[in-house]
C-alpha positions as a printed Julia matrix, in Angstrom:
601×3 Matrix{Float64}:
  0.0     0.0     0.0
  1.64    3.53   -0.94
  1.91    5.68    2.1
 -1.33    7.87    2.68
  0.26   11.17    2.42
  2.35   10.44   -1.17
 -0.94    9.45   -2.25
 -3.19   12.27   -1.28
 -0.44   14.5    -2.42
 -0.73   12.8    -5.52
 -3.96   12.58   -5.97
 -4.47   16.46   -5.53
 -2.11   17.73   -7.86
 -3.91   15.39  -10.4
 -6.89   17.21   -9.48
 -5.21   20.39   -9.5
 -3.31   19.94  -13.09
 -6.68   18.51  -15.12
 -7.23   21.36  -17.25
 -3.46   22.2   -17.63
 -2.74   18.39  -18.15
 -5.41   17.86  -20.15
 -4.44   20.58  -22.78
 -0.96   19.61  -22.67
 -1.79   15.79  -23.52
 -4.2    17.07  -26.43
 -1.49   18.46  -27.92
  1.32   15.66  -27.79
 -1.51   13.39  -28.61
 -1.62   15.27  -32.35
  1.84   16.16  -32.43
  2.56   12.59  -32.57
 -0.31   11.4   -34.9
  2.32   13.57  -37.75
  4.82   11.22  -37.47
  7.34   10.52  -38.87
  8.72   13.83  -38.96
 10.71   13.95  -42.1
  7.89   12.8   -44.31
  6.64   16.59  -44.24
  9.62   18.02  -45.48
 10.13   19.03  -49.02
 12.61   17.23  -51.12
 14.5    20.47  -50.69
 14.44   20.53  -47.05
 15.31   17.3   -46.49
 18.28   18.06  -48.83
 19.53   20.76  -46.33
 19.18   18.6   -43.68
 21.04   15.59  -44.93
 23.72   17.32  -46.37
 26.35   17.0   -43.93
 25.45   13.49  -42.78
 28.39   11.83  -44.76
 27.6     7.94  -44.46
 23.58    8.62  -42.92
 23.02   10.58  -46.01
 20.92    8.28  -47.97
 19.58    6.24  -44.97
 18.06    9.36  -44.03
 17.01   10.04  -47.65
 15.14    6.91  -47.49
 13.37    7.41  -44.58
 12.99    3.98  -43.32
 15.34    4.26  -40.67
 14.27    6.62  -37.05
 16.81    9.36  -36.93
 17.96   10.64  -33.26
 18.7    14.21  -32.38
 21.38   15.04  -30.39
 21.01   18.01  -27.88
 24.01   18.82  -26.55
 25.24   21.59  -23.12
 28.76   20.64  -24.46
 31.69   23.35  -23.81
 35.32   23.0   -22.23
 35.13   25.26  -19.46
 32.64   23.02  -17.42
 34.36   20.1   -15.76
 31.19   18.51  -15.99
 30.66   19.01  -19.26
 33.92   18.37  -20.58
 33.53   15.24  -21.32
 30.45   15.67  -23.92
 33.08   16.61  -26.12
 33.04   12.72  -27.19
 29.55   11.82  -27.03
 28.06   12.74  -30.78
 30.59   10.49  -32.04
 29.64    7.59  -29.71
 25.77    8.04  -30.21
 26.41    8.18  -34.29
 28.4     4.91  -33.97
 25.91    2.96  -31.62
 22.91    4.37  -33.98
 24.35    3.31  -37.32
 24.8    -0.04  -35.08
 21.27   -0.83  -35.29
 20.46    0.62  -38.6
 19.32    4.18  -37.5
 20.68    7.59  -37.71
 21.89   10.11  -34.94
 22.29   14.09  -35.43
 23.3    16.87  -33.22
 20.64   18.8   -33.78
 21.44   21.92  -31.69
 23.59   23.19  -28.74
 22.55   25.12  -25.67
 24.6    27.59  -23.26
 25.58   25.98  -19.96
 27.26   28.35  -17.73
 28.87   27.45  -14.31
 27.73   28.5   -11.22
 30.58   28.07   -9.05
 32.65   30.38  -11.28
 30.05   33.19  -11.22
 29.39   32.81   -7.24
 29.14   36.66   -6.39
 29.93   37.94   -9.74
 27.65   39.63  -11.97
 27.61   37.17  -14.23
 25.06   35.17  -11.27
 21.86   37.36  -12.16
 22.26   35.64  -15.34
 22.61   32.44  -14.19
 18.89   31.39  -13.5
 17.24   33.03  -16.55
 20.06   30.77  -18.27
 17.52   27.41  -17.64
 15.39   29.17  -19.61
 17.16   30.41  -22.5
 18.69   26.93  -22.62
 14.93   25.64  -23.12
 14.49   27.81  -25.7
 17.67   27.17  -27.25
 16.4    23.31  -27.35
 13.4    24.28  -28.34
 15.14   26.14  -31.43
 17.19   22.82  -32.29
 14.5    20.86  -32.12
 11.94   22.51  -34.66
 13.42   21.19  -37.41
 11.26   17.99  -36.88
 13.6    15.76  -38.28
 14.25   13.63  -35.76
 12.3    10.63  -33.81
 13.87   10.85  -30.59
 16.07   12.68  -28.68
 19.32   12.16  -26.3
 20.22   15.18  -24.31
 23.88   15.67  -22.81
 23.27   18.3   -19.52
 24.0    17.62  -16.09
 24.41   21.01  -14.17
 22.18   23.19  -12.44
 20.01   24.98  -15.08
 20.85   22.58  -17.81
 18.91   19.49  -16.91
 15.74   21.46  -15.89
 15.81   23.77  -18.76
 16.66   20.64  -20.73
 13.36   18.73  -19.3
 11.17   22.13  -20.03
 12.19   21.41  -23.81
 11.54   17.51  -24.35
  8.81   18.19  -22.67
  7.91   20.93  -25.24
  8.42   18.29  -27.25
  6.52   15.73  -25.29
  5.64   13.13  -27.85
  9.13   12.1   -29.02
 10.79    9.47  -26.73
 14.13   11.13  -24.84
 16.85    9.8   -22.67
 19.09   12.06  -20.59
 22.84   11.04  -21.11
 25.13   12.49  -18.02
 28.76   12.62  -17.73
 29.1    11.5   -14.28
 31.17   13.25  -11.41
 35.01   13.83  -11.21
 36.99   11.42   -9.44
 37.33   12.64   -5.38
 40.15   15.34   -4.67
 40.39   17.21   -1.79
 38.11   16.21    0.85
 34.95   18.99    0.84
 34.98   20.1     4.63
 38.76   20.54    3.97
 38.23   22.8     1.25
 35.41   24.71    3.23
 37.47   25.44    6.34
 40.09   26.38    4.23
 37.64   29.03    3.22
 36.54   30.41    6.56
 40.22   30.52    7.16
 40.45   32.84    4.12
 37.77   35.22    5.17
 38.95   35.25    8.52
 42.29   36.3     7.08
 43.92   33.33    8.81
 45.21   32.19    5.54
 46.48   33.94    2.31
 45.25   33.54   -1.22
 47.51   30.89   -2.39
 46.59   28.33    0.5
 42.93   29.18   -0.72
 43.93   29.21   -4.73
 45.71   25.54   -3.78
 42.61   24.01   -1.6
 40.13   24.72   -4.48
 42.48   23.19   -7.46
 42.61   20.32   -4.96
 38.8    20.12   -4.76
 38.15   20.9    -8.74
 41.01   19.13  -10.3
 39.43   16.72  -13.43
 36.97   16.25  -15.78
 33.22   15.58  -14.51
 30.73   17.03  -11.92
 31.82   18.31   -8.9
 31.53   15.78   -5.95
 29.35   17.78   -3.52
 25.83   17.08   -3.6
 24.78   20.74   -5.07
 21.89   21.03   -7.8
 23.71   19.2   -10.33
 24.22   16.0    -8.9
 20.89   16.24   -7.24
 19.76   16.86  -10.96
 20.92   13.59  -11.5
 19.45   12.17   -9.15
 16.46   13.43  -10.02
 16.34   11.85  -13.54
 16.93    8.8   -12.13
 13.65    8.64   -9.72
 11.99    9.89  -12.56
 13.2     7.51  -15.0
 14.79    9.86  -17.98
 18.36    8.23  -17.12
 19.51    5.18  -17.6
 19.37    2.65  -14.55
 22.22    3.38  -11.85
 23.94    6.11  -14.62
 24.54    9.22  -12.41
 27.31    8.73  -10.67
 30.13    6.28  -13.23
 33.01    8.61  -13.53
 33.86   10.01  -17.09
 36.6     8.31  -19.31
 35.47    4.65  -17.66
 34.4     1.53  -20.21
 31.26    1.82  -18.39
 30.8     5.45  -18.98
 31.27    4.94  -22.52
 29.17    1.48  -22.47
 26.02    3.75  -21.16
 26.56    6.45  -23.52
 25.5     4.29  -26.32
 23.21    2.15  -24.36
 21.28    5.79  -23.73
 21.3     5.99  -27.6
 19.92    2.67  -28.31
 17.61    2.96  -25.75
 16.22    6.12  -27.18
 15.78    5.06  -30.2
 14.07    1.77  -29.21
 11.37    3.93  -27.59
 10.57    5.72  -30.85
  6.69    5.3   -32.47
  8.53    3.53  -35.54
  9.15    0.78  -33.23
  6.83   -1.53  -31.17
  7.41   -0.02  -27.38
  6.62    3.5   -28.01
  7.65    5.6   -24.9
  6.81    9.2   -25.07
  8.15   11.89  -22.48
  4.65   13.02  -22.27
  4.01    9.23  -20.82
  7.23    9.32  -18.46
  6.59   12.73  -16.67
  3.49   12.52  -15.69
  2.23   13.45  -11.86
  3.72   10.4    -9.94
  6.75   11.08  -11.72
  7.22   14.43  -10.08
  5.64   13.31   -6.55
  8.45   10.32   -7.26
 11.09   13.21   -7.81
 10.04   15.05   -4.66
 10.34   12.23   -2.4
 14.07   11.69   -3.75
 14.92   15.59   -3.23
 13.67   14.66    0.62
 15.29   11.22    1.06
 19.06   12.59    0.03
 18.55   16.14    1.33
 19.04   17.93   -2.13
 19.35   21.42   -3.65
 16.66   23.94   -2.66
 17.36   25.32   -5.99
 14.74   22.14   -6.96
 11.89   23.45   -5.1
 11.98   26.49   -8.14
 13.17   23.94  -10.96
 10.55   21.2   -10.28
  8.06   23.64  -10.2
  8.92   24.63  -13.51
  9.33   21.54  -15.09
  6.02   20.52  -14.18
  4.66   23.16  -15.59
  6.1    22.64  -18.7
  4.1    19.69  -18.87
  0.68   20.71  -17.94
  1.5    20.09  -13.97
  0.91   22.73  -11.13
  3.19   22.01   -8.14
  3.25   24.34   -5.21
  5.4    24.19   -2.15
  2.97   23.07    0.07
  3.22   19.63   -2.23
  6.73   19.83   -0.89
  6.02   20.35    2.69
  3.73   17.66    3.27
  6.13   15.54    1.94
  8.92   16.39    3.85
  6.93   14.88    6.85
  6.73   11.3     6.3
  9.56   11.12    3.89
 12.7    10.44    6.22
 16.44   11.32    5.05
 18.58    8.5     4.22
 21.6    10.08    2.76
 24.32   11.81    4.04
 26.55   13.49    1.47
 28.07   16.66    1.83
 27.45   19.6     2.61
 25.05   17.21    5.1
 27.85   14.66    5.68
 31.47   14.52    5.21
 31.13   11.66    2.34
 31.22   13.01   -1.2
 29.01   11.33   -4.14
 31.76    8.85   -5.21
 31.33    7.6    -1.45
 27.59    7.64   -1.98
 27.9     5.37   -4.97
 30.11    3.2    -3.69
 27.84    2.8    -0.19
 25.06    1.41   -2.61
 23.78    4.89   -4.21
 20.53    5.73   -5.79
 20.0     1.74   -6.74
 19.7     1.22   -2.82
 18.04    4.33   -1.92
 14.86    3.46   -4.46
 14.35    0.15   -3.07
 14.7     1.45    0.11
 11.81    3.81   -0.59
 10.07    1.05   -2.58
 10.08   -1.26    0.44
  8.74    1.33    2.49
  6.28    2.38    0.04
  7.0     6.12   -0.31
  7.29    6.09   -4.14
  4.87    5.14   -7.28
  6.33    1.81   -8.27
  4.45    1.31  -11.22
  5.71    4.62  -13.34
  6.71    4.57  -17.08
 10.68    4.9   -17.56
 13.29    4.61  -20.19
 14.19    1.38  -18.9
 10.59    0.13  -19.01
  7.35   -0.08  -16.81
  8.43    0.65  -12.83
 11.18    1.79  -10.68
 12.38   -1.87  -10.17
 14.97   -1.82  -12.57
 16.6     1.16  -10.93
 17.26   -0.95   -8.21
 20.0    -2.2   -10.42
 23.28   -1.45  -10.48
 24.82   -1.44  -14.37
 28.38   -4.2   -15.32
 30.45   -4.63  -17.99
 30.66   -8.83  -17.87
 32.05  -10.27  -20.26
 32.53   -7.15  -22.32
 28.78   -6.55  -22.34
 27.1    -4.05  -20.46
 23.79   -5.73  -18.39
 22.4    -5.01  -14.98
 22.59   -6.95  -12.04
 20.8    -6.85   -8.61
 21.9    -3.52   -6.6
 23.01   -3.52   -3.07
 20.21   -4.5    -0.79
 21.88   -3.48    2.55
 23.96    0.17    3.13
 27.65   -0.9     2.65
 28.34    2.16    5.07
 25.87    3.3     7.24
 27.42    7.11    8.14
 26.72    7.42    4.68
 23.53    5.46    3.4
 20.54    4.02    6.04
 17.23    2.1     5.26
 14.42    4.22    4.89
 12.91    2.36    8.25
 16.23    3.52   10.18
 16.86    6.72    8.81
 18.86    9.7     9.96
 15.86   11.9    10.9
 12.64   11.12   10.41
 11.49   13.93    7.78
 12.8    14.95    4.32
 15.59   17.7     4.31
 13.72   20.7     2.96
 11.22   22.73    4.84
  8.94   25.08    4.14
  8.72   28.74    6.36
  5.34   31.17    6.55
  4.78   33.63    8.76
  4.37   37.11    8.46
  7.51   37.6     6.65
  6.04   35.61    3.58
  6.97   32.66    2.72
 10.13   30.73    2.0
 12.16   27.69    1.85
 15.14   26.47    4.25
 17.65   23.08    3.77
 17.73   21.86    7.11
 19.5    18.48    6.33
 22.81   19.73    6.95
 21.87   22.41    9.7
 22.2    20.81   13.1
 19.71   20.93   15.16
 20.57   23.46   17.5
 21.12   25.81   15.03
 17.6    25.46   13.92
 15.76   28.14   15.77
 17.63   31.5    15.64
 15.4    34.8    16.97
 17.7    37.59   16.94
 17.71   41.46   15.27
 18.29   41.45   11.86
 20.84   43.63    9.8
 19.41   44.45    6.46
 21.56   45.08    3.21
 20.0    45.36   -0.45
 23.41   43.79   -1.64
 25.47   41.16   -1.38
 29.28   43.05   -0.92
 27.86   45.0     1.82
 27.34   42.42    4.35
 30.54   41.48    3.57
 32.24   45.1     4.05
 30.46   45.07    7.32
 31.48   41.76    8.2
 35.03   43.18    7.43
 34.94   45.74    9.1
 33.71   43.95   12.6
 30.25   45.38   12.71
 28.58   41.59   13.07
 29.93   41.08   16.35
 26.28   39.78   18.25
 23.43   37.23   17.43
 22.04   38.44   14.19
 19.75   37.82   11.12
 21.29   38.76    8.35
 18.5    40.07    5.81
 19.9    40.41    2.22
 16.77   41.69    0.12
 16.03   43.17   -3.39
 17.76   39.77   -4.55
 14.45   38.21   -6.46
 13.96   37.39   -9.78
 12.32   40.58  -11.27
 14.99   42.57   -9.31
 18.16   40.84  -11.06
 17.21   37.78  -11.33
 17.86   35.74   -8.27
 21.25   34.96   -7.57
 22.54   32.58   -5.42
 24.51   34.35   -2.31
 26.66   31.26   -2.03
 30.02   33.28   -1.4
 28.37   34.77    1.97
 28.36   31.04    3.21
 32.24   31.51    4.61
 31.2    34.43    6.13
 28.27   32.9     8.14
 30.39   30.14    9.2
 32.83   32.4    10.57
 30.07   34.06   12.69
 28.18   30.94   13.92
 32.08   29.37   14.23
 32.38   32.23   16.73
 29.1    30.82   18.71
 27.08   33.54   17.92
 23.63   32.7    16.77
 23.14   33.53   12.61
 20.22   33.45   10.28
 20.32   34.68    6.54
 16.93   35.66    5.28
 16.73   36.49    1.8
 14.48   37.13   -1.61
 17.75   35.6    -3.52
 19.25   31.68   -3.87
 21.3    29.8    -1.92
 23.7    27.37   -3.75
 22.85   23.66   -3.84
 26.18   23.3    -1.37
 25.05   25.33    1.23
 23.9    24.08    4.17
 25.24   24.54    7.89
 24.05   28.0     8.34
 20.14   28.16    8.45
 18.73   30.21    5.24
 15.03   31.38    4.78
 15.62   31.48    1.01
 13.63   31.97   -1.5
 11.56   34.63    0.5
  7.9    35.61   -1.29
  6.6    38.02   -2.27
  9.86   39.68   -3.25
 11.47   43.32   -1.59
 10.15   44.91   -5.29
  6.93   43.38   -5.25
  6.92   45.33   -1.43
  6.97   42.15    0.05
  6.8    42.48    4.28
 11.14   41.84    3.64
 11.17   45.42    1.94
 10.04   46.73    5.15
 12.32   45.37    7.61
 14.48   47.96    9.53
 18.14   47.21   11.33
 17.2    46.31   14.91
 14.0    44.79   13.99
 13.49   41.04   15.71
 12.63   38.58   13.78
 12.37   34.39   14.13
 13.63   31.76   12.12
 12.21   28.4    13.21
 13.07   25.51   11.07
 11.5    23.44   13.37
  8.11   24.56   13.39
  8.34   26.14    9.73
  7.81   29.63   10.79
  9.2    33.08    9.32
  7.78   35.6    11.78
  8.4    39.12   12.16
  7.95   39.82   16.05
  8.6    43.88   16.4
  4.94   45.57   16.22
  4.37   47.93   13.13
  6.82   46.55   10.44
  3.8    45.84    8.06
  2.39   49.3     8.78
  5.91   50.89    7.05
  6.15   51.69    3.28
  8.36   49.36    1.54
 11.6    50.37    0.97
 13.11   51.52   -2.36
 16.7    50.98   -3.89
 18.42   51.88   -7.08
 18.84   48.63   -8.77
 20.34   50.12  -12.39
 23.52   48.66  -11.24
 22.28   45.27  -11.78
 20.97   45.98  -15.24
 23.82   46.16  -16.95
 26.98   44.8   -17.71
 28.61   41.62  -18.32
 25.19   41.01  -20.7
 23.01   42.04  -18.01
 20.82   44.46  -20.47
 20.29   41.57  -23.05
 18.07   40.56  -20.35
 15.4    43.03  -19.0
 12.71   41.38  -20.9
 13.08   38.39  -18.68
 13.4    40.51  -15.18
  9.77   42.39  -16.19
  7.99   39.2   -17.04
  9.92   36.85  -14.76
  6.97   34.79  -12.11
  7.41   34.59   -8.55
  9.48   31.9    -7.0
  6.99   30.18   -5.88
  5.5    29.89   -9.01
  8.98   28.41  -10.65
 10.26   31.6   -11.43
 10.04   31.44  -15.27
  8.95   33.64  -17.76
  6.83   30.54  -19.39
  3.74   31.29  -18.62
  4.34   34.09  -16.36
């Protein structure tokens, strides 16, 4: 029997998405009644497209043959998605292997968080899922293709990558990752390292060496930020191959389940006899199956926005309260940094996502019976992939943790709730990532400081103004103000103060990155300071609770609401390093809560 609350959840965002769903399944329903693609196409069109296809070129002149599109976040400056470089050349070869074809059919911008932590270049970086949507989008409307393979993995790629297939929802895709680097330095070394740094205990080139030590080789970074909870997201809901997220680049396997992906794909196409839509794949128990996951390993916040938006893409209307009443009964079972010390090599090699879904399947906290790449159900991603015999197959997946600091049974977990919680109060509402905030730290009621920017809490800070308990408020950080950054770099900072034993909060209308953790952080905080949101009219001095606990974000000092909002000059944030190409976006940019995209806003 599925547990009570996953199913009522369930069952009311079904109720919730009918119209929405409905719509969207009319329309993949005749999108795919004008297959195949190509037969549409002038003799002249299809001449442009073949052109270049050296050896394909008359086996896609024919026609008789399903041709797979190749979407690709490819560029050299992304460890993670370095190793993409390869990948059209593999999918061609496994294609032409079964008699079909395989194009890239587009590329999209991927851009990398961790360099543009509290540079400018972050108010770009969540519009970017969007764009890179688009972008698909773009590559795709040349309807020449039967199915689709997409190469993403980081933060905005994967979720702007599942708004596109499922733009395109009736052609089958499966999502090819790249898998994380190998582990360097440890990742609490490299964060005390940089406390030390901002506490001027250590120079720059003790901090320049900890971070090559930490970022050192091909692949995704080993901390379990957005992008590796992106993978694990595409796992529970079944656009990855079985047990592919975390096989480190340049391996046989790696290679093996590149093709495999493109085979697969192109086995789930309607010229074939086990026709697997995306529209079929993401459907409401997908997401609720997704959710769950985000709980069970304590994942990025940055999901709560991303999910929202990918359901929506797809007919789907998720709100945060879908979240919250999840987070009750779904307990945590992983501890990977930055809520453990093990990174997600040591997750993989404890029994990984194979034994974290059966886990959750014995316990009956996720849909068993949903459509996947692999098939009909989540059993098979109990599985862990081999290379035997020079074949690549799946056998049985780890059935007990092989290190319990790391990995626990869903009916012994390491707290009984999911690690993401939802705040109201008369603050608004936001969202906090308790899984790596201990529990004493959980609670904080203290004045708050308030700064409309991100370098000035860190000039005061500096300059050793932030010397008692405080909250530190950092508003006018939303989307339609410059377009949500994460305030990742303050992170050191905190940790110096709550290092100190001071009690710290940070309450803001901005992102937190997928990493952060140990300091508690009302993120996400709605309505935004330039919508007036109650966080515009908070004043230095002004008390305020933060209670993970109990979900609460309450102002306590009488009159706050009864203040105008407060007003800043944001034309700072409007231009440079591309900032003005993207204005549009910050005046039609939704709330949030609502996914903050500019789809439907």
């Amino acid at each position: 029997m599925l547990n009570s609350t996953v199913s009522e959840v369930t069952d009311r965002i079904i109720a919730r998405s009918k119209p929405t769903r409905d719509a969207y399944l009319s329309r993949m329903r005749d999108a795919a009644s004008q297959e195949p693609n190509r037969a549409h196409l002038s003799c002249s069109g299809q001449a442009h497209a073949f052109a270049a296809a050296g050896p394909d070129q008359q086996a896609l002149a024919q026609g008789r043959a399903p041709n797979l599109g190749i979407v690709t976040a490819y560029n050299d400056m992304l460890s993670a998605h370095q190793p993409f470089e390869t990948y059209p050349q593999i999918i061609r070869d496994a294609a032409r292997s079964i008699g079909a074809t395989a194009q890239v059919a587009g590329g999209v911008p991927a851009m990398c968080d961790g360099v543009t932590q509290g540079e400018a270049g972050m108010e770009l970086s969540l519009f970017s899922r969007d764009i890179i949507a688009m972008a698909a989008g773009i590559a795709l409307s040349h309807n020449t293709f039967d199915a689709v393979t997409f190469l993403g993995v980081c933060d905005k790629i994967v979720p702007g990558l599942v708004i596109a297939a499922q733009a395109f929802g009736h052609l089958p895709a499966v999502f090819i990752p790249a898998g994380p680097m190998t582990s360097g330095l440890p990742n609490d070394e490299k964060a005390k390292v940089r406390q030390q740094f901002a506490a001027g205990e250590v120079g720059r080139d003790a901090l320049m060496a900890a971070e090559m030590g930490a970022y050192h080789g091909p692949g995704t970074c080993t901390f379990y930020g957005t992008a590796n909870t992106n993978q694990m997201l595409m796992e529970f809901m079944g656009l990855h191959l079985p047990g592919a997220s975390f096989v480190n680049p340049g391996t046989n396997l790696r290679e093996a389940l590149t093709a495999e992906g493109a085979r697969r794909a192109l086995s789930l196409s309607a010229l074939g006899n086990a026709y697997t839509p995306v529209c079929d794949i993401l459907d409401e128990r997908a997401f609720v199956n997704g959710i769950v996951g985000l709980h069970a390993t304590g994942g990025s916040t940055n999901l709560l926005i991303h999910l929202i938006a990918m359901a929506s893409a797809g007919g789907i209307v998720l709100d945060w309260e879908d979240f919250s009443d999840l987070s009750r009964v779904i307990p945590l079972v992983a501890r990977v940094y930055p809520n453990g010390l093990a990174d997600v090599n040591h997750f993989h090699a404890a029994g990984g996502l194979g034994y974290v879904i059966g886990s959750l399947l014995d316990a009956d906290l996720l849909h068993p019976d949903t459509q996947t790449v692999a098939g009909s159900g989540l059993a098979a991603y109990t599985k862990d992939p081999k290379i035997i015999d020079g074949a690549l197959t799946w056998v049985n997946g780890a059935k007990d943790s092989l290190n319990h600091r790391i990995l626990r049974p869903a009916s012994d977990p390491f707290q009984p709730t999911g690690g993401l919680q939802r705040l109201s109060g008369s603050l608004g509402t936001g969202v906090m990532k308790i899984s790596a905030v201990a529990p004493e730290h959980r609670v904080v009621e203290a004045p708050v400081r308030v700064f409309d920017d991100l370098q000035a809490v860190k000039v005061a800070f500096k300059a050793g103004e932030l010397t008692e308990d405080v909250i530190i408020v950092v508003r006018f950080q939303g989307p339609k103000a410059n377009g949500m950054p994460e305030l990742h770099s303050l992170t050191p900072v905190l940790g110096v103060l709550q290092g100190r034993g001071q009690k710290v909060a940070l309450v803001t209308d901005g992102r937190m990155s997928g990493a952060s953790g140990k300091i508690p952080s009302a993120i996400h905080v709605c309505p935004e300071a330039l919508d007036g949101g109650p966080i515009a009219k908070l004043q230095d001095g002004d008390m305020v609770r933060v209670d993970a606990e109990a979900g609460v974000l309450q102002i306590l000092t009488d009159g706050v609401l009864d203040r105008p909002a407060a007003q800043t000059d944001l034309s700072a944030y409007h231009s440079g390093v591309g900032r003005e190409l993207f204005s549009i976006f910050r005046q039609s940019v939704g709330p949030a809560d609502a996914g903050a995209t500019v789809f439907g806003a």
